[in-house]
C-alpha positions in Angstrom: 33.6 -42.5 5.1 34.3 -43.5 1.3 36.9 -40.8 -0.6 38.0 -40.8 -4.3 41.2 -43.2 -4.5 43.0 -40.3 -6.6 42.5 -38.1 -2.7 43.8 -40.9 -0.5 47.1 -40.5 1.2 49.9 -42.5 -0.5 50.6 -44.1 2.8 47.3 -45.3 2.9 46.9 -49.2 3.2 46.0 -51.2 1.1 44.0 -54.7 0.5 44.5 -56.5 -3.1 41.9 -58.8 -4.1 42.1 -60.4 -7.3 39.0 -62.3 -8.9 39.9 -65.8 -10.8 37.9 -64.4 -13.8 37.2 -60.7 -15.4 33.7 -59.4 -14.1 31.4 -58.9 -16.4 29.5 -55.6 -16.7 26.2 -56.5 -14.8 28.4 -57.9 -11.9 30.5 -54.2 -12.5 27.7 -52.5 -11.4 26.7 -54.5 -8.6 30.1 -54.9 -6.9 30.6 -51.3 -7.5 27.5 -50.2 -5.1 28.2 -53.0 -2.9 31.4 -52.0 -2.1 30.6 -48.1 -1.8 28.0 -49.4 1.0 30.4 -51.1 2.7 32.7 -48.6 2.5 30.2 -45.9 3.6 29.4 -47.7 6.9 33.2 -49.3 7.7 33.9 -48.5 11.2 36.5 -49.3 14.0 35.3 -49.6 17.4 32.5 -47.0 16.2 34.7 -44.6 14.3 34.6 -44.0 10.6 37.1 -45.3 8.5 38.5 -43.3 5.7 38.8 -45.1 2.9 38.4 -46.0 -0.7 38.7 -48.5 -3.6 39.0 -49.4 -7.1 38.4 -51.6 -9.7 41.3 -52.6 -12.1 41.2 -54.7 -15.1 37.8 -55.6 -14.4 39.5 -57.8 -12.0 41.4 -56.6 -9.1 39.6 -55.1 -6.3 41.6 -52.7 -3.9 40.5 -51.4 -1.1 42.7 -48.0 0.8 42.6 -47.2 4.4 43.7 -43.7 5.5 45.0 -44.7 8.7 46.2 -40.5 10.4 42.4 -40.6 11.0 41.7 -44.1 12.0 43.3 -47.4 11.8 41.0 -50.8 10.8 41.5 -53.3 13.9 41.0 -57.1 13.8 37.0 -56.7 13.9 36.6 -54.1 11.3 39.3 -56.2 8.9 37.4 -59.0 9.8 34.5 -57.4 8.8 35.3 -56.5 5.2 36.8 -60.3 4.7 32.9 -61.4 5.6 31.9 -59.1 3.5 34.8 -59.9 0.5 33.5 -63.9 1.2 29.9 -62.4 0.0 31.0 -60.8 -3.1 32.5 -64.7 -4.0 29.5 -66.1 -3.1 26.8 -63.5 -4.9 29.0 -63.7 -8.3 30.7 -67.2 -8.2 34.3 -65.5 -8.0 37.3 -66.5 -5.9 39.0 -63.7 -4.5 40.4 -65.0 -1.3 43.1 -67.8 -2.9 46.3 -66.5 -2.6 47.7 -69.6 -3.8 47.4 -68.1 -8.1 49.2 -65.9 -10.1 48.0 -63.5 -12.5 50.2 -62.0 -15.4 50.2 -60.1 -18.4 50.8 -62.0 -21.5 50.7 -59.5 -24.1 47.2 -58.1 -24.1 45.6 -60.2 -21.8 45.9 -61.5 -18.2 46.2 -64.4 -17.2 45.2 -66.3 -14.3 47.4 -69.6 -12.5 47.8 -71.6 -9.5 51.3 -71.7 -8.5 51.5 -75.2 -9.8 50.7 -73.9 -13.1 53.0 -71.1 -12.8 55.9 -73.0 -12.0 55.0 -75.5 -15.1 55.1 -71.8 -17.4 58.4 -71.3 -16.4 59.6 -74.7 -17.2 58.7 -75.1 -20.5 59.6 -71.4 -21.1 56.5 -69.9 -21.6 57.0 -66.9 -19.2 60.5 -65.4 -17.9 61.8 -63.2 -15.7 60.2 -60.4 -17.7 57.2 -61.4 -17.7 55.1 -58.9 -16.1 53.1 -60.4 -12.8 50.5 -58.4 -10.5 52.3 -58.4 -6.4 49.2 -58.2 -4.5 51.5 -58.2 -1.7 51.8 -54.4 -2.1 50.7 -52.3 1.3 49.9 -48.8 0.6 49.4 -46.7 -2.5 52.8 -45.8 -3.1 54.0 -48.9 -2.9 51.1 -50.3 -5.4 52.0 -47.2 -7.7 55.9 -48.3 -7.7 55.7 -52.6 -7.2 52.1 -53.6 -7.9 53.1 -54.6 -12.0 56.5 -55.6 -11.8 58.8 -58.3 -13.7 58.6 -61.5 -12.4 62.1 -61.1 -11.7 61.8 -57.7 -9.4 58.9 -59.3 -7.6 58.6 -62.4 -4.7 57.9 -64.3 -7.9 61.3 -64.4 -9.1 62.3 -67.5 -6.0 60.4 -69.8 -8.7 63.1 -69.1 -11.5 
C-alpha cells in the first residue's frame, strides 16, 4: 500500500538510491509510475507493505517503510533491489554503487567515486563544509536531520 511521504511515520525506514546522472523528464515520468506499481503490490510474506517514496533533485530515489504495520524481510528487500537493478537497466543509470559521492557545489551537484573525492580534498577543491548527501540515513527523521550535512558532520569527514 503506497502513502504520501509527507503521511509516513518519521520512524519509518528508509532506502537512498542515488542515480550517477540527473533524470531527465521522460525518464521522470516513467520511474515515477514504475515505482508507484511497485510500491502498490510490495508485500512481505503476503502482507502489504506501507510505504512510499520520493524523488529529489531529479536524482535521488527514496523509498519509506512504515514498519508498526509490517516490516520488509529479506525476500521482499530483495525484491525491490531486482526491481531497483531494472530501473538501471531500462534508463542506463547506476544506482546501486555505493562506492561515489555526491555534493553540492554551489548550485549544482556533483557526482564522484571516492577516488575522485579524495583527489577534491587534496587539491582543496572541497572542505569540511562542503555539503555531501549521507545516503546512509535510516528513517525519515534521520534523513530530515543528517541526509545534507557538511562533509565534516557526516562518515565523510575520515577522508579529511
Amino acid at each position: 500500500m503506497i502513502k504520501p511521504f509527507s503521511e509516513m511515520p518519521l520512524n519509518s525506514r528508509i532506502w537512498i538510491y542515488q542515480s550517477n546522472r540527473k533524470f531527465i523528464n521522460l525518464e521522470l515520468e516513467d520511474i515515477n509510475i514504475k515505482i508507484s506499481n511497485f510500491l502498490k503490490n510490495w508485500t512481505a510474506h503476503g502482507s502489504d507493505l506501507f510505504s512510499s517514496y520520493e524523488i529529489k533533485y531529479d536524482r535521488f530515489i527514496i523509498i519509506a517503510l512504515d514498519e508498526s504495520h509490517n516490516s520488509a524481510g529479506g525476500c521482499s528487500i530483495d525484491s525491490c533491489v531486482h526491481f531497483i537493478q531494472e530501473l538501471e537497466k531500462d534508463h542506463e543509470i547506476n544506482l546501486l554503487d555505493k562506492m561515489n559521492v555526491t555534493f553540492k557545489q554551489g548550485d549544482y551537484i556533483t557526482y564522484k567515486s571516492i577516488a575522485d573525492f579524495k583527489i577534491l580534498i587534496k587539491n582543496k577543491s572541497i572542505s569540511d563544509k562542503t555539503i555531501v548527501f549521507n545516503n546512509l540515513v535510516v528513517d525519515i527523521e534521520d534523513l530530515n536531520k543528517n541526509w545534507e550535512v557538511s562533509a565534516g558532520m557526516s562518515w565523510h569527514s575520515r577522508f579529511f
